[in-house]
ZATORZA-958927 format. One record per residue: x, y, z of N, C-alpha, C in turn; residue in one letter. Coordinates in steps of 0.001 Angstrom, whole numbers, padded with zeros to 6 digits, always signed. Atoms other than C-alpha are relative to their C-alpha. Layout:
# ZATORZA-958927
XYZXYZXYZA ...
This chain:
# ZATORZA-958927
-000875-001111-000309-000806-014163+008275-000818+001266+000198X +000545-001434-000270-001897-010802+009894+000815+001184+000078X -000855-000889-000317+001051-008991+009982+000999+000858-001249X -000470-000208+001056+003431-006855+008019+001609-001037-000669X -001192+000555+000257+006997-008634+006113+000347+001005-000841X -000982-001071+000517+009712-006327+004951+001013-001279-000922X -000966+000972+000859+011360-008463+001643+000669+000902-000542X -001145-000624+000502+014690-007456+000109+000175-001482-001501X -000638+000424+001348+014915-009046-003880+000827-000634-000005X -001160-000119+000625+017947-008372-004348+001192-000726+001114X -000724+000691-001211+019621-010271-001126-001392-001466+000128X +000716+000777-000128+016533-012746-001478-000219-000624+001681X +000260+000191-001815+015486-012483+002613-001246+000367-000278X +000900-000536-000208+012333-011754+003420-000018-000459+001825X -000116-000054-001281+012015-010846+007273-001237-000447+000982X +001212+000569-000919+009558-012192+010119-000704+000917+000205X +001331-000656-000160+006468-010839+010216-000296+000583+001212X -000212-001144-001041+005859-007884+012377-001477+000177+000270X +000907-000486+000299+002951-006190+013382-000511+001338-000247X -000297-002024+000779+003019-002385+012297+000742-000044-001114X -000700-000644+001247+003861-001141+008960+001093+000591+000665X -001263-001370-000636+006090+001535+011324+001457-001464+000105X -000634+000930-000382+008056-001953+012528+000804-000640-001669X -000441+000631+000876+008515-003260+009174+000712+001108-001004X -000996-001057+000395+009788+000261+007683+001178-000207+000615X -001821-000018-000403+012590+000009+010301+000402-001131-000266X -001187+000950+000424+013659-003230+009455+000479+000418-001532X -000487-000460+001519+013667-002177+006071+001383+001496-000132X -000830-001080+000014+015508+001113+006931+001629-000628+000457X -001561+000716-000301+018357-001058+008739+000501-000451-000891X -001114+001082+001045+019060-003049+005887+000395+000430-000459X -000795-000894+001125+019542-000661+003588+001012+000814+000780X -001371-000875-000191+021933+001193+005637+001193-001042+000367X -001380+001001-000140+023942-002244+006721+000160-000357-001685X -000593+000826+001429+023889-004160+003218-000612+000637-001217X -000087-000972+001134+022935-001138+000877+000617+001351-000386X -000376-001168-000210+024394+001946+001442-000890+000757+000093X +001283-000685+000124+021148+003209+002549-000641+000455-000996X +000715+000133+001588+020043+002925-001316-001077-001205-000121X +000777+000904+000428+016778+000985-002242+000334-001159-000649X -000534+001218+000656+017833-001844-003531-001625-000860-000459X +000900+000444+000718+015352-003382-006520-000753-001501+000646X +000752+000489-000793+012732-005136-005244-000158-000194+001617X -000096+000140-001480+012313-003952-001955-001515+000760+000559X +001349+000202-000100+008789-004576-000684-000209+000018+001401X +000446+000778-001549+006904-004897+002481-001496+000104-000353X +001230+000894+000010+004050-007097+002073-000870+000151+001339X +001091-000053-000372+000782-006555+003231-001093-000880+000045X +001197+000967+000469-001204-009829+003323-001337+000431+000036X +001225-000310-000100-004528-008198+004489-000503+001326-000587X +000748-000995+000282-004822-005559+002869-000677+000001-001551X +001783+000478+000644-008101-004722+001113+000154+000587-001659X -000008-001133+001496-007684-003548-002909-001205+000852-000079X +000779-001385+000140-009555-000588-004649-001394-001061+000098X +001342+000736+000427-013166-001282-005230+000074-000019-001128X +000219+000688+001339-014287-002837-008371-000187+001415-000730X +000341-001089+000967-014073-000512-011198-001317+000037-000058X +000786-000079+000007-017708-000937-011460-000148+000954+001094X -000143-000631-001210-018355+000492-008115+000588+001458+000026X -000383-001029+000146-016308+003634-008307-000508+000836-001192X +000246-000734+001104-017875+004599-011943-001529+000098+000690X +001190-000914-000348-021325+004467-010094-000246+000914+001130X +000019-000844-001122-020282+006416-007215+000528+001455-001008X -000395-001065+000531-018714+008802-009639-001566+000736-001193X +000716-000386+000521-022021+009015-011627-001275+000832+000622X +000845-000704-000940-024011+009729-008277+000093+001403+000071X -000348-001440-000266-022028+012532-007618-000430+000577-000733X +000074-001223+001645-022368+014043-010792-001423-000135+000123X +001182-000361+000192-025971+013699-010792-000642+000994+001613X +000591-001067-002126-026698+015461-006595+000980+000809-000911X -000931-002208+000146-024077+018472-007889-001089+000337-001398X +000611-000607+001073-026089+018550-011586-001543+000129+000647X +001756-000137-000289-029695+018355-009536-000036+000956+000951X +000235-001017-001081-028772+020778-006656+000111+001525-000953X -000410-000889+000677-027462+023273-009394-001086+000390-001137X +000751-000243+001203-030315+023070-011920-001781-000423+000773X +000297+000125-000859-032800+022108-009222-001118+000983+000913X -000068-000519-000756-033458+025548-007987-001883+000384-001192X 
């Protein structure tokens, strides 16, 4: 799967796979105004198979330690 799916919980559908997030908002926006009263209705998702999570906590604590050391070496440095 490369595409986005707009699932509804609470009506247990999940819709054919689109390809734009924008595409899978409007199906999502239709439903809720036919079979919700344009209210969210609990568990209402649109799945992203490809997309990429954060980086590894590791990873972000040594990018955050870089920084801090180039701003503490340009500042003390002189």
């Amino acid at each position: 799967m490369s595409g986005y799916r707009y699932r509804c919980n609470k009506c247990g559908i999940t819709w054919d796979e689109v390809s734009t997030q924008y595409q899978a908002e409007a199906e999502r926006a239709r439903h809720r105004h036919e079979a919700h009263d344009d209210g969210p209705p609990d568990g209402d998702t649109i799945h992203t198979p490809n997309a990429r999570p954060w980086p590894p906590t590791g990873a972000l604590i040594t990018v955050l330690v870089l920084v801090t050391l180039f701003i503490w070496g340009s500042r003390h440095g002189r």
